[in-house]
N, C-alpha and C positions, 0 to 999 in steps of 0.2 A: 861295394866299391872294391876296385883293385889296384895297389899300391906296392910298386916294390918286388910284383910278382905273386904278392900275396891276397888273396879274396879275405875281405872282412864285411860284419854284417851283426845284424846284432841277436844276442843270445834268443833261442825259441827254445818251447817246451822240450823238442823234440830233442833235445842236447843235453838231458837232465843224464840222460846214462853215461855219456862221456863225459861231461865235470866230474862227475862222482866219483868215474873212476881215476880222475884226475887227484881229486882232493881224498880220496882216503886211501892213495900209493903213501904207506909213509914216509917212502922217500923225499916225494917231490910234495908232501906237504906238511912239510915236520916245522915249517917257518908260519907255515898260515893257521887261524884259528879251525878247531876239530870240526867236522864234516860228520853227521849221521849217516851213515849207510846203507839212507832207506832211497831209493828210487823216487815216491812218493812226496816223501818231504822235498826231494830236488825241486818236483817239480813245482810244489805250493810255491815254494820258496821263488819261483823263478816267475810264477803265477804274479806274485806281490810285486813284482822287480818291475815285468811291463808294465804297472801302475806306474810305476814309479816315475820311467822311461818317459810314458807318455804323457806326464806333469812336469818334464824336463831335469827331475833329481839325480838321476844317477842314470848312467848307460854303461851296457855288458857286451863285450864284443868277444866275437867267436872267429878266429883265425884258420883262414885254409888255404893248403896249397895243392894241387892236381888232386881235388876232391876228397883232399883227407883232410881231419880235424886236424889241428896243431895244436890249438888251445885257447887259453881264455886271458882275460883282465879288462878293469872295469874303472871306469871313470865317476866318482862319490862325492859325497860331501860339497857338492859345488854349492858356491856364494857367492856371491857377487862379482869378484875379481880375482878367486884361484878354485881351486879344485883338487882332488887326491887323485891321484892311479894305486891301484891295488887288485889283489885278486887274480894277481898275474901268477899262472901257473900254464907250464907246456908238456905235450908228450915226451917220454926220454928217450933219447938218441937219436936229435935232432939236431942241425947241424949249427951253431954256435947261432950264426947271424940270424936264424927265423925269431927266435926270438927278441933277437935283439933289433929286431928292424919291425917285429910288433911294438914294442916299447917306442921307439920314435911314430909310428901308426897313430898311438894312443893318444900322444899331446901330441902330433897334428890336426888330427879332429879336435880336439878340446882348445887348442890357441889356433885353429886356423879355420874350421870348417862349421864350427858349431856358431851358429850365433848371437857369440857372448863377448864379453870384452876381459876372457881373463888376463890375468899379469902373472899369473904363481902357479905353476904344481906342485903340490906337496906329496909326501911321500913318508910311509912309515915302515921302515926296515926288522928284523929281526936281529938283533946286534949278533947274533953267530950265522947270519948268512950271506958269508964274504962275496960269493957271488953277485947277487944283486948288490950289494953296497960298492964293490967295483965299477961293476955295469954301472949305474946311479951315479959315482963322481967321476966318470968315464964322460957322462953327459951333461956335464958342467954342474949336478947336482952339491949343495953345498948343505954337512949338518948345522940342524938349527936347535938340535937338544934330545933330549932322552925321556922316553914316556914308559912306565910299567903298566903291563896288561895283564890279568890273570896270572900277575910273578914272574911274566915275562918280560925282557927288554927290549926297546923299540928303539930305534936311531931314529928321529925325525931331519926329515928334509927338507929342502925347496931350491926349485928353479924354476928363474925369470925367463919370459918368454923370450927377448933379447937373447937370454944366455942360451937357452934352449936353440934358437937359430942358428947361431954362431957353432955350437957343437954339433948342430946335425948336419949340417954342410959337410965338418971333418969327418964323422964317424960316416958321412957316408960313400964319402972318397975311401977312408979304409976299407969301408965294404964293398967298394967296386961298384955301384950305385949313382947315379944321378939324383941329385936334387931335382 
C-alpha cells in the first residue's frame, strides 16, 4: 500500500538485518525493550511473528520511501475492540513528518482497513521519551496510567477512534497532506 507518499507492507524475513540495526543503535532504542544482536534470532523471531500475522494477532509493518527502509512499528495485543502500536522505531535523520505520518499509517489500517471493529488504541510510552509522548498527545492521545517494566516506567495511553479522526484531519493540514 501507498499512503501519504509512503510504501508500507508487511515485515519479511528479508528485513531481519535492518530492524536489528534499528533496535541495537542505542540511541534510537534506549526507550524499547533490549534487542540481541544476533541476525539469527531476527529472524526466528520474525519467523513466529508471520504465524502470528497470519492468525490475525499482531501485524509488523515496514515503511519505505523511493526504495529505502525507513523503519518499523507494529500493531499487538489486539482484542476485540482496541489494540496497542508499538515497536515504533525509524532511521536517524529523517525528516520529522516520515515518521509521524507512519504513526497515523498505523491506526489507519488498524481502525479503518483491517477488518475489526476496533474503538481504542492503546499505547505504552517510556515515561523519559518526551518525544513520542508529545507525538501521542499531539494526536489526541490521552494518559490512562503508569505500568513498571523490568524497573522501568511506562506512560500508558489510549485513543478513541473518534478522537483519532478528528486529529488526523489536523495533523495532516499541518503537514501539508490531504486526508
Amino acid at each position: 500500500m501507498n499512503k501519504y507518499g509512503i510504501d508500507v507492507r508487511f515485515v519479511e524475513e528479508s528485513d531481519a538485518e535492518f530492524i536489528l540495526s534499528l533496535r541495537t543503535d542505542p540511541k534510537l532504542s534506549r526507550y524499547l525493550h533490549a534487542t540481541d544482536n544476533d541476525v539469527e534470532k531476527q529472524r526466528q523471531w520474525i519467523r513466529k511473528y508471520k504465524e502470528r500475522e497470519a492468525h490475525g494477532k499482531e501485524y509488523y509493518f515496514m515503511y519505505i520511501k523511493n526504495e529505502n527502509k525507513l523503519g518499523v512499528s507494529r500493531i499487538y495485543n489486539i482484542e476485540e475492540k482496541s489494540f496497542t502500536v508499538g515497536s515504533w522505531i525509524f532511521s536517524p535523520g529523517l525528516s520529522y513528518e516520515l515518521p509521524f505520518l507512519s504513526s497515523i499509517i498505523t491506526k489507519e489500517i488498524a481502525f479503518d482497513i483491517l477488518a475489526l471493529e476496533f474503538e481504542v488504541c492503546n499505547d505504552g510510552v517510556h515515561i523519559n521519551n518526551q518525544k513520542v509522548l508529545k507525538a501521542n498527545k499531539m494526536m489526541g492521545m490521552k494518559e490512562t496510567g503508569r505500568i513498571i517494566d523490568n524497573g522501568e516506567t511506562f506512560i500508558t495511553m489510549s485513543l478513541e477512534k473518534e478522537d483519532f479522526n478528528k486529529s488526523k484531519t489536523k495533523m495532516l493540514r499541518l503537514l501539508n497532506y490531504e486526508n
